[in-house]
C-alpha positions in Angstrom: -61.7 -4.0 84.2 -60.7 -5.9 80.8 -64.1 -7.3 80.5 -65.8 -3.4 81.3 -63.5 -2.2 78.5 -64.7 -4.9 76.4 -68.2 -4.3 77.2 -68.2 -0.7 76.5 -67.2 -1.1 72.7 -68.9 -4.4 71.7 -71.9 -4.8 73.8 -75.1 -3.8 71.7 -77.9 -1.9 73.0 -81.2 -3.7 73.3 -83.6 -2.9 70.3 -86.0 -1.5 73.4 -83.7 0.8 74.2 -82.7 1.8 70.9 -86.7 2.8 70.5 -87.1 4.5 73.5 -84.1 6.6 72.8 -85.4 7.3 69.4 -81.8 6.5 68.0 -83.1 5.6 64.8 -85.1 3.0 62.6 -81.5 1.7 60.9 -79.7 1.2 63.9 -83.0 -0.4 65.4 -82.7 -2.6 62.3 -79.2 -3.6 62.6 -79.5 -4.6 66.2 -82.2 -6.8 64.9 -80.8 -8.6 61.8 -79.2 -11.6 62.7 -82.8 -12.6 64.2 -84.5 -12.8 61.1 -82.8 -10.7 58.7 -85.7 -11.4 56.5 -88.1 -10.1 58.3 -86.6 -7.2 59.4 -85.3 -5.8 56.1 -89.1 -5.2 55.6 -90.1 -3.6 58.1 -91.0 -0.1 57.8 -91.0 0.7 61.7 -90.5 -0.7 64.7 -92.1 -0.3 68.1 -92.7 -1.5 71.6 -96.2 -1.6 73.7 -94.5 0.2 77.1 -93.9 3.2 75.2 -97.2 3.8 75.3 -98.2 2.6 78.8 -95.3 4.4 80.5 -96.0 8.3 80.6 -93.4 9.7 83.5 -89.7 10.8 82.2 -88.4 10.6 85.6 -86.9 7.0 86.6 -88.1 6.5 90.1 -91.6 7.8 89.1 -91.7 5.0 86.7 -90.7 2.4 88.9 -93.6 3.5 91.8 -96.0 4.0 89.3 -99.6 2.7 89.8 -98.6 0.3 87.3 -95.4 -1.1 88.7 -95.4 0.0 92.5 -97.1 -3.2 93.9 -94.3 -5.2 92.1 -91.5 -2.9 93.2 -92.5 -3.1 96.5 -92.9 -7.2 96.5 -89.6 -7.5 94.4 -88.0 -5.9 97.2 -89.3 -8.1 99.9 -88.5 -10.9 98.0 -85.2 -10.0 97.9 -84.4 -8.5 101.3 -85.8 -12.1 102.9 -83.9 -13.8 100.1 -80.6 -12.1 102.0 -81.5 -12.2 105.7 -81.4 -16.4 104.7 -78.1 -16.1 102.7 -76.2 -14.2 104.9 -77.3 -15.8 108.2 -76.2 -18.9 107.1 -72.9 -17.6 105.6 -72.1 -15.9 108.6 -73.0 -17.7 111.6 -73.1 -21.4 110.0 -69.7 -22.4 110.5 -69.7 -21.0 113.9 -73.9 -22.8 115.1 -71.8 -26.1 113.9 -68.7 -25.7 116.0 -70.9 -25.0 119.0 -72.8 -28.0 118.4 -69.4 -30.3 118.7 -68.4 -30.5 114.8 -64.9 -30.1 114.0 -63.5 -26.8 112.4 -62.7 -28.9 109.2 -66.5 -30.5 109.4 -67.7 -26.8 109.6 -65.8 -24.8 107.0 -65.8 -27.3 104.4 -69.6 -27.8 105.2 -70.3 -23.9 104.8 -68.4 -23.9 101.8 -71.0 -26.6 100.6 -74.0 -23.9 101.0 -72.4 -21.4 98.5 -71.3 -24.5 95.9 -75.4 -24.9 95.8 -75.7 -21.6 94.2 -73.3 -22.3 91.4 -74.6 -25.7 90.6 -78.5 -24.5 90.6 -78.2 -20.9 88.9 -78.3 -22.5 85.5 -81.0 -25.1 86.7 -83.0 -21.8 87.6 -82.7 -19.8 84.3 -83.8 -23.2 82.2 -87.2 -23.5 84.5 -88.2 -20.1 84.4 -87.8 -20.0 80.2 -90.4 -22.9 80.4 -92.7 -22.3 83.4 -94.5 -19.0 85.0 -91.4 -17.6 86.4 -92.4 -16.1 90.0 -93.9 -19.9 90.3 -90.2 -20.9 89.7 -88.5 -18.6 92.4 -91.5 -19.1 94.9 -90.8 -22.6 94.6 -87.0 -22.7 95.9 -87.9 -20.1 98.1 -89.9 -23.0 99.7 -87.8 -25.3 99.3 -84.7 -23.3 100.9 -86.8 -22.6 104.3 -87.8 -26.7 104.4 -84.5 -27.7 103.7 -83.3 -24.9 106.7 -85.4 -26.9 108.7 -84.1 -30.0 108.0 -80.7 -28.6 108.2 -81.6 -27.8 111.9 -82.8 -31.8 112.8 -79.7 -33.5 110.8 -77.0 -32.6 113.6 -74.8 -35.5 114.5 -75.3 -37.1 110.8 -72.4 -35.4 108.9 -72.6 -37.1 105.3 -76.5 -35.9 105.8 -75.7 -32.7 107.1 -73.6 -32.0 104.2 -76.2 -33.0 101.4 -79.0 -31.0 103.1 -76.4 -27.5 103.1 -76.0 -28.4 100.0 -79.4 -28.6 98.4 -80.4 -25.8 100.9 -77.9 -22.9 99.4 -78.9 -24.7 95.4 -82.4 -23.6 96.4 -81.5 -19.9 98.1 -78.7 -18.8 96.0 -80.5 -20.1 93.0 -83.5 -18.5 93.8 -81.3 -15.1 94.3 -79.6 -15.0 91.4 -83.1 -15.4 89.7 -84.4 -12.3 90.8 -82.2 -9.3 88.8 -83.8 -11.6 85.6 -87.3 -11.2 87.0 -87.0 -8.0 87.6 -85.4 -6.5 84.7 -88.3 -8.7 82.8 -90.6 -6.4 84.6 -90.0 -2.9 84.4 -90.1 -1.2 81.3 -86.6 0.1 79.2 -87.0 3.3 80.9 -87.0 2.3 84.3 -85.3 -1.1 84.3 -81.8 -0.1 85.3 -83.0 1.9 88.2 -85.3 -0.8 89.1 -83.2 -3.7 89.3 -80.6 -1.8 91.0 -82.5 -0.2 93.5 -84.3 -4.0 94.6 -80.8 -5.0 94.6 -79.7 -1.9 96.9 -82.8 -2.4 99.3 -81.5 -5.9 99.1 -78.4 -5.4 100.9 -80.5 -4.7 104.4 -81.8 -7.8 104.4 -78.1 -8.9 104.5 -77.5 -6.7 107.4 -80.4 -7.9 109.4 -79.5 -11.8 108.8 -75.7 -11.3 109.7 -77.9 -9.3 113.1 -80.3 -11.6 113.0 -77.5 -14.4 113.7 -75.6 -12.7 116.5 -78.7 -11.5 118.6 -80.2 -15.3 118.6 -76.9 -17.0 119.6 -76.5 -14.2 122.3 -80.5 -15.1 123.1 -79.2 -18.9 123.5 -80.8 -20.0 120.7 -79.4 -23.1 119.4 -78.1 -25.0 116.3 -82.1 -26.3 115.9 -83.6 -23.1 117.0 -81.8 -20.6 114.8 -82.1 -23.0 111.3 -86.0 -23.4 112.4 -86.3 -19.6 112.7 -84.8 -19.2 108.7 -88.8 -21.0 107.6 -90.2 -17.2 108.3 -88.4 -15.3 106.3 -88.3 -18.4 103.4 -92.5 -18.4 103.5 -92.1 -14.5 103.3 -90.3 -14.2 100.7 -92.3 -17.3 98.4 -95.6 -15.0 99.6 -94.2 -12.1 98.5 -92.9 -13.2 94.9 -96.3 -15.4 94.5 -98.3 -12.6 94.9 -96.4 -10.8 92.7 -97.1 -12.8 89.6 -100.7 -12.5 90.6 -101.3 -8.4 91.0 -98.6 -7.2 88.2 -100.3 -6.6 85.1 -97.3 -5.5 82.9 -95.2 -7.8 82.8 -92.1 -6.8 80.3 -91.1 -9.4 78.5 
């Protein structure tokens, strides 16, 4: 609540926002200053390309726009497969490891591990997308988080092993999720990108509903420790497929 209060009075608009709102050429200016202060004293006017591209007033109409409905539509997929992996493993983990004969310490502090990933790789993330195509980036993980499932699945009985594999496994999911708000809002245009990032994060939240699902129906199916960490490669190639093709068929890509 301290930090929202903060925000509220010393947070600055973005100069894109500023131009689409038409709040003025000085305040556009000041936001701008302490870029090149130079530069932008002489400037006469300032403008952005989407305000010409994007024609609809109403949010959602911009966001499923012929322009920006293909990525929409990925971004969500992305996403949603991103969570059915992040919340399988955060619910049911612990538990596939105790019924495969580890100890309740063994197991919690081992699912603890897949969370600690995220932290450590969310900065690694950011710096790799600055400096290489960025759906390239998150496709990559993606990848790398359904392999590293798998391997997950053939490690039982090899704790120190185990461990390392959770490890790199949730650096390579949860970094690859806490990517995608950044892609997106990099995407849609000023007018839309609240609404777009928000609603891929809403449509998100299913795909954590089906893996915490997903979890309980394949244990009560039988499946096993192997079985159900085999079964996470599907939705990890879905989701690398999805953000892939993304970078390929989106043509406005605001940055």
């Amino acid at each position: 609540m301290i930090l929202a209060v903060v925000l509220l009075f010393w947070l600055p608009e973005s100069a894109r926002y500023l131009l689409v709102r038409n709040r003025g050429t000085d305040k556009v200016r000041k936001a701008l200053a302490p870029i090149d202060p130079a530069t932008i004293a002489q400037a006469a006017s300032f403008s952005v390309p989407e305000q010409k591209t994007v024609k609809a007033r109403n949010v959602l109409a911009v966001i499923f726009s012929g322009t920006y409905s293909a990525g929409t539509l990925l971004l969500w997929l992305t996403y949603f497969m991103g969570l059915v992996i992040v919340y399988l493993l955060t619910s049911w983990l612990p538990t596939l490891m105790r019924d495969s004969g580890a100890s309740m310490e063994q197991a919690a502090f081992i699912g603890a591990l897949f969370q600690f990933g995220g932290v450590l790789s969310a900065v690694g993330v950011g710096w790799a997308m600055d400096r290489f195509n960025p759906h390239k980036v998150i496709g990559l993980f993606y990848l790398m988080a359904g392999i590293f499932a798998y391997a997950v699945g053939q490690s039982l009985g090899h704790i120190t092993l185990l461990a390392t594999l959770v490890l790199v496994a949730g650096m390579c999911v949860n970094g690859a999720q806490s990517a995608m708000p950044s892609l997106a809002a990099r995407f849609y245009p000023t007018q839309g990108r609240a609404t777009g990032v928000s609603w891929m994060l809403g449509v998100g939240r299913f795909g954590a509903i089906l893996g915490a699902w997903m979890g309980a129906t394949l244990l009560g199916l039988g499946w096993n420790f192997e079985q159900v960490l085999t079964a996470l490669v599907i939705p990890a190639a879905l989701a690398t497929a999805a953000v892939v093709i993304k970078g390929v068929v989106s043509h406005a890509d605001a940055t």
